[in-house]
C-alpha positions as a Python dict, from the first residue, in 0.01 Angstrom:
ca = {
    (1, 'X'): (0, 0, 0),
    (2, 'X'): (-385, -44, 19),
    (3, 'X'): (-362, -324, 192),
    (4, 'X'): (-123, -149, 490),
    (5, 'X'): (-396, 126, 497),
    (6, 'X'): (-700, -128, 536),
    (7, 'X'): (-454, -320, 814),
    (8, 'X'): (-346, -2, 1017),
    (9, 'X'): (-737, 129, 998),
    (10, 'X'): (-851, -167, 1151),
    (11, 'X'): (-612, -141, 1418),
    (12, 'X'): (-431, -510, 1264),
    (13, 'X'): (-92, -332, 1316),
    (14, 'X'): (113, -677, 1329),
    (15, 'X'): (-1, -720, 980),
    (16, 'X'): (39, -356, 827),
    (17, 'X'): (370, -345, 987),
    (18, 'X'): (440, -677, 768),
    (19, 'X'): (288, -552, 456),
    (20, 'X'): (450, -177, 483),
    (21, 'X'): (857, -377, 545),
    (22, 'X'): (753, -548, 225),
    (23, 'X'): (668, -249, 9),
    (24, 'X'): (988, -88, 162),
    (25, 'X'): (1190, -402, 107),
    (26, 'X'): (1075, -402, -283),
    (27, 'X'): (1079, 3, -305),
    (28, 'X'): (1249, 151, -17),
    (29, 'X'): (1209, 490, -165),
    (30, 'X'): (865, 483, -186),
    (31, 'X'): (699, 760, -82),
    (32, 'X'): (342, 609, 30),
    (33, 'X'): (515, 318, 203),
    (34, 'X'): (786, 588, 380),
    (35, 'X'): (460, 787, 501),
    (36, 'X'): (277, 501, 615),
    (37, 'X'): (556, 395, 782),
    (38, 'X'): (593, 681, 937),
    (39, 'X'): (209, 666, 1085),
    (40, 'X'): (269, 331, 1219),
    (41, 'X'): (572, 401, 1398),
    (42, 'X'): (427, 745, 1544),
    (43, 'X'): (110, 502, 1688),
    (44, 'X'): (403, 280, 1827),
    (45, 'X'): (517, 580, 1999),
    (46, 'X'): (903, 574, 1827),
    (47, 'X'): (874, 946, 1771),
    (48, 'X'): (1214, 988, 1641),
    (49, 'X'): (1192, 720, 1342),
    (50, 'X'): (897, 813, 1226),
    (51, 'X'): (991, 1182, 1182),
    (52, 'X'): (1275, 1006, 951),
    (53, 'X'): (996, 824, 779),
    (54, 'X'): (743, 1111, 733),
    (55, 'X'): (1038, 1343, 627),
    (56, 'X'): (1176, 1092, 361),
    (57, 'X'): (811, 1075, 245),
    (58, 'X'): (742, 1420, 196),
    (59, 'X'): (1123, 1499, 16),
    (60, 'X'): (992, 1260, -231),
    (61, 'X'): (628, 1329, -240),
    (62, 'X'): (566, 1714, -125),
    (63, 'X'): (164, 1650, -128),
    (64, 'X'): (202, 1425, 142),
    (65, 'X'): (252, 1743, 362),
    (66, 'X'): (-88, 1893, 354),
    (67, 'X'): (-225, 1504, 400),
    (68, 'X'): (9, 1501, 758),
    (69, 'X'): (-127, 1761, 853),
    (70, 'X'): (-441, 1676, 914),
    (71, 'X'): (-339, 1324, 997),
    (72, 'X'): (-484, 1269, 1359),
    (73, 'X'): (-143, 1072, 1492),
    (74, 'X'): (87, 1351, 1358),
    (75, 'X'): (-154, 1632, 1501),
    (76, 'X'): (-114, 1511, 1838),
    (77, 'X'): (265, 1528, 1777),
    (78, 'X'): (339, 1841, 1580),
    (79, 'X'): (501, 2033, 1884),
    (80, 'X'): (742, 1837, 1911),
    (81, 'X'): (1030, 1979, 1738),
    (82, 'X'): (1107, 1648, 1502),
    (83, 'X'): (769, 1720, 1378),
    (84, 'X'): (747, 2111, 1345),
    (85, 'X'): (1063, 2128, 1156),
    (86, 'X'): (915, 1820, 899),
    (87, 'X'): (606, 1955, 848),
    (88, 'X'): (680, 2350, 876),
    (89, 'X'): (1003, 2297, 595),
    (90, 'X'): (941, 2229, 245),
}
């Protein structure tokens, strides 16, 4: 998954999108690829799926919440109601 992170922080999202299907394809219930996922797909703007993501993600991994929280892409997001009822609902 480091490599996904270093792809999607230097904006190479063509790349961390093929690197995070590959994790998912090997592990698909793996909860840093399922977060990560759902970042990229929330900077794509498919709102919807990456609420699926992020909530798969944190029913697996509840630290992850407190980390989306303060993630900058989900921040911008967290009125809308896929969001709030993620994040707010352990």
């Amino acid at each position: 998954m480091n490599l996904a992170e270093l792809y999607l922080d230097q904006g190479r999202f063509p790349e961390a999108e093929s690197a995070i299907a590959e994790v998912l394809r090997l592990d698909p219930r793996n909860p840093a690829a399922n977060y990560r996922q759902a970042v990229f797909l929330a900077l794509k703007g498919q709102v919807r799926e990456s609420a699926d993501y992020l909530a798969q993600a944190l029913s697996r991994e509840p630290r992850f919440r407190e980390i989306a929280r303060q993630e900058p892409v989900f921040q911008r997001l967290q009125d809308r109601p896929e969001y709030r009822d993620v994040l707010n609902n352990p």
